[in-house]
N, C-alpha and C positions, 0 to 999 in steps of 0.2 A: 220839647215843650218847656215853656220857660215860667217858671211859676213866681210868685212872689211873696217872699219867706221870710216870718220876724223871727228873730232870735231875742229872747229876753236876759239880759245879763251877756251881751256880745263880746262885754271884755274881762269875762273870764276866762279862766283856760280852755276850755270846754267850748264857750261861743265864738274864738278867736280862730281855734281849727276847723269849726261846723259854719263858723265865715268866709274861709277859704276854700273849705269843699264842696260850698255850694255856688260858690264865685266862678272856680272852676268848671264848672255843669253851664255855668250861663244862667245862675238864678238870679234874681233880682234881692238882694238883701237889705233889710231892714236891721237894725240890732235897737234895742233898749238900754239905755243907761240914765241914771240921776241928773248927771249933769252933761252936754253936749262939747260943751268948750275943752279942747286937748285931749276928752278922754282916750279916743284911739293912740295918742301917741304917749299920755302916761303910764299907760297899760303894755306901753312893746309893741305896740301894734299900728304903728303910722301907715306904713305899708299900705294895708286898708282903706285910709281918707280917699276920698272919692269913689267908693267903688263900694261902702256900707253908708246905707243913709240912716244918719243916728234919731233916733226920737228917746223923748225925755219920760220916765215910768219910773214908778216908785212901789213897790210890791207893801207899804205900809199905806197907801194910797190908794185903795180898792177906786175907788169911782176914777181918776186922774187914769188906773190901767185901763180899766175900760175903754174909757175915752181914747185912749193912743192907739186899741185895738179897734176901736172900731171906724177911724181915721185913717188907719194905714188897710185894713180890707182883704189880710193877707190871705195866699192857698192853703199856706202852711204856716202853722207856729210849733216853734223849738223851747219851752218853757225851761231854761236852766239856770231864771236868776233863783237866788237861795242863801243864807248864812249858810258857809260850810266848813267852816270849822267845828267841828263837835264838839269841843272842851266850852265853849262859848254859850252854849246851848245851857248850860246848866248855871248860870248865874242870872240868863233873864228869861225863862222858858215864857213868859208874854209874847216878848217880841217875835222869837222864831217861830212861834205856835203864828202870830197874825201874818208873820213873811211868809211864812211858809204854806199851811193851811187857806188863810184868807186869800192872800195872790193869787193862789193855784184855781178857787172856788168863783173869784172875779173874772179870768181868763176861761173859764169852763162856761160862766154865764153868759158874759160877752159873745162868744162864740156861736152861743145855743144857735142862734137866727141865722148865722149865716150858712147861707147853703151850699153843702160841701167842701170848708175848711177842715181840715185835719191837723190835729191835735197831741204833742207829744209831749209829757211830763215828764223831765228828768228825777225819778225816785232813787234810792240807796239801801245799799247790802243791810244800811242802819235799821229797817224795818226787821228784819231779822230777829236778830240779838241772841236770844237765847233759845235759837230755833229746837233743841235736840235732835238733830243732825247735821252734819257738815261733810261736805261740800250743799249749799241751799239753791235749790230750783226755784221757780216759781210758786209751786204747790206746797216750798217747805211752811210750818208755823210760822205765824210772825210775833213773838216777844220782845219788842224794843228794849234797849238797856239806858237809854239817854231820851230827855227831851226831845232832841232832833230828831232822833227815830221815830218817836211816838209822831212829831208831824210830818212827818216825810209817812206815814203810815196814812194818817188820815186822807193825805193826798191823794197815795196810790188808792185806797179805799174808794174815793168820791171819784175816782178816774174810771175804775172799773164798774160803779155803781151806774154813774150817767151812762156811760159806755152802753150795758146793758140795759137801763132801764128805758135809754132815749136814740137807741138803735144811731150810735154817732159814732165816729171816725176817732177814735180817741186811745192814745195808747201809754205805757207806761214801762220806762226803761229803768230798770234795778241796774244801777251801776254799782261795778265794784269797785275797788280803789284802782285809780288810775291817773298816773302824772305825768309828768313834760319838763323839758327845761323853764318852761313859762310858769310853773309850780311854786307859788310864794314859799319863802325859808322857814316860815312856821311849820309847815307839813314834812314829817320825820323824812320821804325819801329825800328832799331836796335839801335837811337839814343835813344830812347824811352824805351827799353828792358835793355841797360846799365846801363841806367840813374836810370832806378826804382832797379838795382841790386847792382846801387852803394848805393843807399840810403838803403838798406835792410843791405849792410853790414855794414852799418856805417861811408861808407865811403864820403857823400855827405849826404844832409839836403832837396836841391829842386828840381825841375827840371824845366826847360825853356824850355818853346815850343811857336808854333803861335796859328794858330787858329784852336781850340780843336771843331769847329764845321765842319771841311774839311770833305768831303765822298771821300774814296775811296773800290777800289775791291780787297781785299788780300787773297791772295793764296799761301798754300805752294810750294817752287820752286819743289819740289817732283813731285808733285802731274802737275806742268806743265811739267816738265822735259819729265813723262811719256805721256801724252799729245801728246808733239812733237812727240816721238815713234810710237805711234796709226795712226797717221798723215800721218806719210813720209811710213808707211805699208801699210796703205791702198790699196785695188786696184787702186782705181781712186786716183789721187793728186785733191787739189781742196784748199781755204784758208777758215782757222778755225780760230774761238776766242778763247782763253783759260784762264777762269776767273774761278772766284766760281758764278758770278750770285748775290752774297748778299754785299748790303752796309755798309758799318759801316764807322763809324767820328773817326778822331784822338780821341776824347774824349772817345769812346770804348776802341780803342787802350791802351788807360791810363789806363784804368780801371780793364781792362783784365789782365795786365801788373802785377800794385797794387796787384788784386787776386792770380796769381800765385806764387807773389814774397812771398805772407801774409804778408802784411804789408799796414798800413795804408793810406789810402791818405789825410784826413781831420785827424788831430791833435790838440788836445787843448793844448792852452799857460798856460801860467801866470796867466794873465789877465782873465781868465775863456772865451777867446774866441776861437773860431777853426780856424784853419789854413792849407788852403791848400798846401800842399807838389808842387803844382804844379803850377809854375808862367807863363802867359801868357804874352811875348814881346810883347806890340802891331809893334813894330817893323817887325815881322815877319806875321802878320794878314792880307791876302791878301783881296780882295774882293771874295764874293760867289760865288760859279762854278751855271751856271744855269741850267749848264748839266754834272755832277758829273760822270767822268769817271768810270761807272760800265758797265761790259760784262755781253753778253748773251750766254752763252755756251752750246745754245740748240743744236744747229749742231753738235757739236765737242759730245756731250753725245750721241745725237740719232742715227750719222752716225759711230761714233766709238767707241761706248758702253764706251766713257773715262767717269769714275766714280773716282770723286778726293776723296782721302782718310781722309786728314786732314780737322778740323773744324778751324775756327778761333782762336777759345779759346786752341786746342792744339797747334797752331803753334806759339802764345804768351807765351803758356806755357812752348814750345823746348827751344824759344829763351831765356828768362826769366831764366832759368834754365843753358843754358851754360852762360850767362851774369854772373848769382851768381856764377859759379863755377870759373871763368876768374876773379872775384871780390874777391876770399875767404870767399862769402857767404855759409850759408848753405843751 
């Protein structure tokens, strides 16, 4: 069956892999982006031209989304454009509140009419926050800790609301953290995967981080990517988590990092002492999470046999690897 699939935010990390797994199926792909000229290939993603047909959407543009969706007529929408940087969220909470919130409520309306599109919302562990308990399921509280949370909250909210109220195909995936080598340098693991690939090639000495005792739940974007797919196929819609389930601290992160790149972390001086490559700002040293953002992806495993492929230690070692190649490492 060949269905025909928008992806909104195509070139992101996220819609660049959910581009090529649905390419591969023989779907018909659509993606959204601002601008049409070059975007696939300033994104990394040239590859793609010809084979994603791009259309123009603006998620601060409620009526212009409409419009694109109801033009393009798709089976299925992948909704993962969004600000996603979280630190960003707190100097204009207007904007992310109307990107996020508003976009999400325009593509739910749009849709209403049409008959038998289905419907997936990319939501975040963010809704969470101060759940009191961790590892968080589906059914955990949701106490946001940031602006983005709070609309990536309202999102999922109005997903599950229509959902139920208007008996529709509508679903909502809690992702947890999950990166790629395609992972902008702003985002701690890729600053981290850089960092140790500059210093392998000699082209840097330490690296600056905060605090190497932080947990979070990292996942390759792959491995969510197909997730959502499993999700929005389903018979039934319903909202999933999509984590790995396992914790680990920034300080793994390094570690793992150091391993794949082979290279040291602890180095001796001069002076016959050791020195770690890796300097901790306390500038950056926030206080302890008491409830450390890790998923439970019992649901998402048991109701839709998702079985994530990558470990940890491979997805350090993808990124680590195109870091040294981007670096002129070996």
């Amino acid at each position: 069956m060949t269905r025909r699939v928008l992806i909104t935010g195509v070139t992101g990390q996220d819609g660049g892999y959910l581009a090529e797994r649905l390419l591969a199926d023989g779907d018909e792909v659509l993606g959204t982006v601002r601008r049409t000229e070059g975007a696939l290939e300033a994104a990394g993603l040239g590859h793609l031209a010809g084979h994603v047909q791009l259309v123009t959407a603006d998620l601060l543009d409620p009526e212009g989304l409409r419009r694109t969706i109801a033009d393009a007529r798709p089976d299925e929408i992948y909704h993962l454009a969004a600000p996603t940087f979280v630190p960003d969220s707190w100097k204009d909470p207007t904007e992310v509140t109307r990107a996020v919130v508003t976009g999400t409520a325009a593509i739910l309306a749009e849709t209403a009419a049409m008959d038998g599109v289905r419907v997936l919302v990319a939501s975040s562990s963010e809704i969470f926050g101060d759940a009191g308990v961790s590892p968080q399921a589906e059914s955990a509280p949701t106490r946001p800790r940031s602006p983005y949370g709070v609309a990536k909250l309202a999102a999922h909210g109005l997903v599950r609301t229509l959902r139920d109220g208007q008996d529709r195909h509508l679903v909502s995936a809690v992702t947890f953290n999950h990166e790629s080598p395609r992972r902008p340098e702003r985002f701690l693991p890729r600053k981290v995967t850089s960092g140790v690939a500059a210093i392998a090639a000699g082209r840097a000495d330490e690296l600056t981080l905060g605090d190497l005792a932080a947990v979070r739940d990292w996942s390759h974007a792959k491995d969510i990517v197909e997730g959502m797919v499993l999700a929005l196929r389903h018979d039934t819609p319903d909202d999933y988590v999509l984590a790995s389930g396992v914790p680990h601290t920034v300080g793994d992160l390094v570690d793992a990092a150091f391993s794949a790149a082979g290279v040291e972390r602890l180095v001796p001086t001069r002076e016959g002492r050791i020195r770690d490559r890796v300097v901790v700002d306390p500038r950056f040293v926030r206080p302890p999470e008491q409830w450390p953002p890790v998923g439970d992806p019992t649901k998402a495993r048991t109701v839709l046999g998702w079985t994530p492929r990558h470990t940890f230690e491979q997805l350090v070692g993808e990124m680590v690897a195109a870091d040294l190649e981007r670096a002129g490492g070996a």
